[in-house]
N, C-alpha and C positions, 0 to 999 in steps of 0.2 A: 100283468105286471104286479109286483109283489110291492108292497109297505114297508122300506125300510125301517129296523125301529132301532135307536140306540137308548137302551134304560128307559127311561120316559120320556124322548123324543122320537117323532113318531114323522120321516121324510116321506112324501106321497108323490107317488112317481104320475108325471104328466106326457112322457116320451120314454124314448132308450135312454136318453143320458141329460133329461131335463128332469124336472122335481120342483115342490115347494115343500118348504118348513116352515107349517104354524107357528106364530109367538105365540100363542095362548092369549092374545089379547086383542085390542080394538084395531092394531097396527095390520098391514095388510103384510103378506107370509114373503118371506125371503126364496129368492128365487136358487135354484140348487142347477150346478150344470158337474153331473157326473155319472156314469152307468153303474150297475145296480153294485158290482165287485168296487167303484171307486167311493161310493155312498155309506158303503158298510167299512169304508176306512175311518170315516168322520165318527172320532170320541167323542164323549161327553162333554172334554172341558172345549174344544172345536163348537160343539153347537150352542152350549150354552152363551159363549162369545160372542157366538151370529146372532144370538136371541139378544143380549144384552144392549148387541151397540144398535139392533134394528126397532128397538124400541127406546131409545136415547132420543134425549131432543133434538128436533130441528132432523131425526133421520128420514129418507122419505124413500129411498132405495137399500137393499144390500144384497148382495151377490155370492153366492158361495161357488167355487173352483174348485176345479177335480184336486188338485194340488193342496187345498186347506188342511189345515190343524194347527192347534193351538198356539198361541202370540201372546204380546204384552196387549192387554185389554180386548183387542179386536183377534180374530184370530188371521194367521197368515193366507192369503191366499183371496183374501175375500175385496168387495166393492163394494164402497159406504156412499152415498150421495146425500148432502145436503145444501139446500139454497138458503140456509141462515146460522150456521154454527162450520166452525173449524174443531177438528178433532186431531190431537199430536196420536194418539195413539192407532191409529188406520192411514197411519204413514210410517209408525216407528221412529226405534233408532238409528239407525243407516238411512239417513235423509237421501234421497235419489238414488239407490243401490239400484244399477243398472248394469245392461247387456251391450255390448260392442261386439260388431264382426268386420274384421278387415281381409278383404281379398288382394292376395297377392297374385302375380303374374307366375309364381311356379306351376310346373304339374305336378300329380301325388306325387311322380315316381322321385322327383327331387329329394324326398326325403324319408326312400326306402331305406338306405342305410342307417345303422343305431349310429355309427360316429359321427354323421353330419349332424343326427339329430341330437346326441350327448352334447356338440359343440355349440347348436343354437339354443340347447335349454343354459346353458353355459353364459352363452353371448345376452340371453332375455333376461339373467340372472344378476348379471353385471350391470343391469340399467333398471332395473323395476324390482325394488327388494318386495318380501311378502312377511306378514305377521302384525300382529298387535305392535305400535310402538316403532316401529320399522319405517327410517325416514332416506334421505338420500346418504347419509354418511356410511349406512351399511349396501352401495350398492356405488362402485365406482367412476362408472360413466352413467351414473344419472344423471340430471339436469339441477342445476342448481339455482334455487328459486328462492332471492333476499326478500324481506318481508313488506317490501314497497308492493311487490312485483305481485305478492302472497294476497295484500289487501285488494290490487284491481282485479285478481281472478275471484274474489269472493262478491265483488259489488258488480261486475262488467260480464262474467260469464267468458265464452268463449267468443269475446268480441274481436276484431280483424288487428288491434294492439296485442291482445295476450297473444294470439295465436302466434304470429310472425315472432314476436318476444322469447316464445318459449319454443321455435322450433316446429309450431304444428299446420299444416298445411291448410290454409285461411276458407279454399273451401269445404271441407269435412264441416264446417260447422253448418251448411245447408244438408247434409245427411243427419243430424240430428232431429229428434221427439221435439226437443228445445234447447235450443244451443247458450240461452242466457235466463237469468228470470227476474223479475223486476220487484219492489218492494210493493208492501200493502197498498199504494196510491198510484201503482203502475209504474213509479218512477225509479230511478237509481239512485238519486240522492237520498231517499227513504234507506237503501240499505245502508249509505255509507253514513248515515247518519247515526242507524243502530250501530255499526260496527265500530264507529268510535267510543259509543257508548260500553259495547259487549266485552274490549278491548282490556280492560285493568281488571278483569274475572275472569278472562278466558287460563288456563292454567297453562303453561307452554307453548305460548301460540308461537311463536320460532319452531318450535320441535312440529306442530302438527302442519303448519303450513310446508316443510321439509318433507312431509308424505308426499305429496305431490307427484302424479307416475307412481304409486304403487298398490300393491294389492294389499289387503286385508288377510285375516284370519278365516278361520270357520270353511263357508260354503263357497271361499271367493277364490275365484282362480284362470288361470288363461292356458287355451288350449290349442293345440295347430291340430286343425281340422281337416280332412281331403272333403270335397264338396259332391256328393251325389246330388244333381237335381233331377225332379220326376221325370218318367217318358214319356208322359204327356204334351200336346200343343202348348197346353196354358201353363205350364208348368213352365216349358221353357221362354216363352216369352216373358211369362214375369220375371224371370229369375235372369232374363237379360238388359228389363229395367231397372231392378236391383242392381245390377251390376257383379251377379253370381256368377263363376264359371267351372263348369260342370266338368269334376275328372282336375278342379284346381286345388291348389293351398290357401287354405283362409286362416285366420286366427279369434279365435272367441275369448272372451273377456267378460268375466261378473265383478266389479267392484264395484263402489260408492263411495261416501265422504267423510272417510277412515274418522281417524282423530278428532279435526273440527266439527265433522257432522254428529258425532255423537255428544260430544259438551257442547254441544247446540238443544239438541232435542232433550238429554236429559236435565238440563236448566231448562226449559220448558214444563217437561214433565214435573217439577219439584216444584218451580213457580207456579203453577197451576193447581197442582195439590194444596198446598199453602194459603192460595184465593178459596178455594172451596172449605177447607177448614176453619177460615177466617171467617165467608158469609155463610156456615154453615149447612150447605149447600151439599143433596142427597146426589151419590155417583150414583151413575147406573151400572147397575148389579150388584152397587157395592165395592165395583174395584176402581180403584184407585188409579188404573191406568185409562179408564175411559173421560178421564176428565176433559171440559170443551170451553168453548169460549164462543158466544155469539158475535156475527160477522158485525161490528164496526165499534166493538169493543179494543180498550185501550190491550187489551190481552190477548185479544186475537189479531190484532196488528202486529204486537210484538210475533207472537208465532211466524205469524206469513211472513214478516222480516226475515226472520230466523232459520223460517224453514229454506225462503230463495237464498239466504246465502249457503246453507248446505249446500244445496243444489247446484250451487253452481261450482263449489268444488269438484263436486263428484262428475260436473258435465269435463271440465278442464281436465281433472285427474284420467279420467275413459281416455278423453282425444290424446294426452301426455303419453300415456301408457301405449297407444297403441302407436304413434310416432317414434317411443324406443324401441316396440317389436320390431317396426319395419328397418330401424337402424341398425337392431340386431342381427335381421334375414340380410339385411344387404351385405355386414360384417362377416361372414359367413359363405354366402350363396352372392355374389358381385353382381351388381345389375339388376337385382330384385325391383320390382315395383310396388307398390300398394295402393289402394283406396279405399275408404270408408265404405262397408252397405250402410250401415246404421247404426245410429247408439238411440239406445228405450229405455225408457228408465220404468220400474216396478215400486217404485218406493215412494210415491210420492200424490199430492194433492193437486189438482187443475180445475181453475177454472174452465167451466163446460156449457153444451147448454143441452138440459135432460127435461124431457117432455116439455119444450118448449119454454122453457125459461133456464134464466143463469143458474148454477150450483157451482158446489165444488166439489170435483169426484175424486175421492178418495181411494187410492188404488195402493193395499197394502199386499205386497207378491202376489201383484197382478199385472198387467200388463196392456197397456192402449190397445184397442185392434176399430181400427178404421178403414173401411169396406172402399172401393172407389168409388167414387162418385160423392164422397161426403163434404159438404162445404167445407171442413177446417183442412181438406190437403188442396185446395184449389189454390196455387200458382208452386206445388212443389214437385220435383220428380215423380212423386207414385198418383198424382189426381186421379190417373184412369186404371190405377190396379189396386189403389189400397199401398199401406206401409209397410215397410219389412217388419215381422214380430219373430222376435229372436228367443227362442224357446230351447233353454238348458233342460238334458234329461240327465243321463251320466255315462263320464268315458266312454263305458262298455256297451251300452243302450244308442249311444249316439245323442244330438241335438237336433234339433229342427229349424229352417225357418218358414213360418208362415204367412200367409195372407187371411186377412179378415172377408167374410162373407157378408151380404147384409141381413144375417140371421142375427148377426152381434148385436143388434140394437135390442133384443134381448135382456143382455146382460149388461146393460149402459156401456158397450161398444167394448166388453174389454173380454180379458182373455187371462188363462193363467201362466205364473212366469216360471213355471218347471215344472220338474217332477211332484216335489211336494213329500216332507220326510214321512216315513215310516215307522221308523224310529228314532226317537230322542238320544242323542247328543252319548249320555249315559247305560244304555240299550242298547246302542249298537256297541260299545266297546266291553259290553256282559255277554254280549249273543254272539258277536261274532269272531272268528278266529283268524287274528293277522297273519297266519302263515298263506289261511288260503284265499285271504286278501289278495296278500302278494302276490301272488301264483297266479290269483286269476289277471291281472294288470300282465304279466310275461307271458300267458297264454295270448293274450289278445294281441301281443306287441306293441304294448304303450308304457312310453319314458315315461319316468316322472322326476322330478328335482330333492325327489324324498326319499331317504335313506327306505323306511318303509311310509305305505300311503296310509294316509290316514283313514283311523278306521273308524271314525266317526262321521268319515265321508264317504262311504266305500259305496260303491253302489246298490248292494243290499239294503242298507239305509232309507233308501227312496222306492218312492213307488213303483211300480210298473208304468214305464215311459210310453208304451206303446198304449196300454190300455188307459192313460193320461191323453192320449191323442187322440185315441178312438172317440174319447167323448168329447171332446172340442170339434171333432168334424161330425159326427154322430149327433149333434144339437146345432151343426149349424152354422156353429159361430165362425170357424175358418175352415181354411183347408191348407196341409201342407204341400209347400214350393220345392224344398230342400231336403236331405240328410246330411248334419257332418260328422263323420266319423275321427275320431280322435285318433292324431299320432304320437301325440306327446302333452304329458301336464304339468302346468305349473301350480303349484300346493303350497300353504304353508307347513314348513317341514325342514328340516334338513336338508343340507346339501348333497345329492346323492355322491358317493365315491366312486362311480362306477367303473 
């Protein structure tokens, strides 16, 4: 095996699709899960990021995913663990940006037809608006959520009040990672305590709590999937504790906690700057986005405040959203059914417990992956198979979903949550050409709700999903259950005229 090296980082291959990268320092070497083609994708400003936050205080793990490259402070993709500091930037801005998949009762062939399928991106359109700024007023059978209603989804989560309240079926919330989260003192009154607090600064909080059921901009989008699962025994047994069925219609979903999660995390980020500048206080690397706050600090309480009530938008906003798809299939297709597999969130900090004591694992576009048998799933549906882990690659490539192995304790149990871009934002809309964007989406025979798709989403954009998989099962860490291949996308974008 060969030495990856990028400029003067120098990754040392320990397997096919394992590695470590030295810090150059007394700090012990970040652990790398990627084969030799996924390792030679990780740039300069990617590792320097890993070396930056794995030598920050209080760090004592970090993880690099096939998926990695570069972030605010920490780079995307990776797992940060500490048992004494919170860090806002190894969770970001999209506080809980998470995956949801809901199986319906149709089979594929329900929606061979383009008109059935033109009428349901139609029907999902009318209930779940998409874009920056984008709340129920632009989407008219959405749900309409007054700001009483707005404050108990941000302190309660998806407790058995909001659910029933707002329409979502009380048990989906036992198919969740975490269906609620609690303030720095474990309690609820700690959030609602901040939140009255948060309340005369937040800018628009009418407008942002009105997001509620929708998606974001960017990478965020919802997709009807047909559901290939493996031909293997264990394949399908797992994928019938999941609740997957093979040759059916599911729907996938990536969003998080649009509006409010963001003037949450970035008053954080600014509040935190502002302490370090005050106590004079050296960042690590220098940037400005790796600033922290030791655990029982009046500053890193505020954080963990801040951060569970994101959270708990983004848990609410998932179940919402996906309560108006199935009300949209029903609208459309009569008799439909649906259920929850799973909502996992990538975006976010957990208390855990890594080599034997408490931390807080930091998982910034990554993703939980728990093996069965692991004490924290003991009294939930998957205890004897491990959790659904909902792995975005793109339209054309398909998504996956997996199961964790007990090789994951590896990687402090976690996994990466997609593909993982290729090119930046600005790169792909230099390199690539939207005609045969286009084309390649009508080759394939996938809707979309956009005039044209976006081509800073295109699938060129991302990695190789397949050889993103290869090394996750190729190290150990899971194996996949599923294929879902896309029939149709929702984007932000245009309304298509078709």
């Amino acid at each position: 095996m060969t030495t990856t090296t990028q400029s003067k980082y120098q990754i040392l291959p320990r397997g096919e699709a394992t590695a470590i990268l030295p810090t150059g320092s007394k700090h012990s070497p970040i652990t790398v899960i990627g084969t030799e083609p996924i390792r030679s994708s990780f740039d300069e400003l990617c590792l320097q990021q890993a070396i930056n936050s794995r030598t920050a205080p209080g760090v004592t793990n970090l993880v690099l995913n096939p998926d990695a490259h570069g972030g605010y402070g920490a780079p995307v993709g990776c797992v940060l663990v500490s048992p004494t500091h919170v860090y806002p930037g190894p969770v970001g801005v999209d506080i809980k940006c998470s995956m949801s998949l809901l199986q319906t009762s149709l089979p594929a062939d329900a929606v061979i037809d383009k008109q059935t399928r033109r009428a349901l991106i139609d029907a999902i359109c009318e209930r779940t608006p998409t874009g920056a700024g984008k709340g129920q007023r632009n989407a008219p059978k959405s749900r309409h959520v007054e700001e009483a209603l707005g404050k108990r989804v941000l302190t309660e989560g998806a407790s058995p009040g909001v659910c029933r309240e707002l329409g979502i079926p009380v048990e989906w919330a036992s198919r969740c990672e975490d269906s609620f989260h609690v303030g720095h003192d474990d309690s609820t009154g700690a959030l609602a305590l901040r939140l009255e607090k948060l309340l005369p600064h937040i800018y628009q909080f009418d407008a942002k709590i009105s997001q509620l059921g929708s998606y974001g901009g960017g990478n965020h989008f919802g997709e009807c999937e047909a559901v290939e699962v493996g031909d293997d025994q264990r394949s399908r047994d797992i994928a019938k504790t999941f609740g997957l069925i093979d040759g059916g219609i599911a729907f996938l979903s990536h969003c998080g906690s649009r509006g409010i999660g963001h003037s949450l995390a970035t008053g954080q980020f600014k509040s935190l700057q502002a302490k370090f500048e005050q106590w004079d206080i050296p960042l690590p690397g220098k940037d400005r986005e790796l600033v922290y706050a030791p655990l029982g600090t009046p500053e890193a309480n505020a954080y963990l405040d801040d951060m569970a009530l994101g959270a708990n938008f983004a848990t609410v906003n998932h179940l919402l959203i996906n309560a108006l798809v199935l009300e949209a299939f029903q609208e459309v297709l009569p008799g439909t059914t649906g259920e929850l597999v799973y909502f996992i969130s990538h975006n976010i900090a957990r208390k855990e417990i890594v080599d034997n004591r408490p931390a807080w694992v930091h998982r910034k576009g990554a993703t939980r992956a728990y093996p069965a048998g692991h004490f924290a799933l003991k009294g939930t549906p998957f205890a004897e198979t491990g959790h659904p882990i909902l792995l975005p690659g793109n339209p054309q490539a398909g998504s996956a979903v997996m199961v964790a192995e007990a090789g994951a304790e590896a990687s402090c149990y976690s996994v990466n949550h997609g593909a993982g871009r290729q090119l930046g934002r600005k790169a792909a809309k230099r390199e690539l050409d939207q005609r045969q964007v286009d084309q390649s989406f009508a080759d394939a025979d996938i809707l979309s709700n956009c005039r044209q798709y976006p081509i800073d989403e295109a699938p060129a954009a991302y990695k190789d999903f397949d050889e993103v998989l290869r090394s996750v099962k190729s190290a150990g860490l899971a194996s996949e259950v599923a294929r879902l291949k896309a029939r149709f996308v929702i984007k932000d974008g245009d309304k298509a005229d078709d």
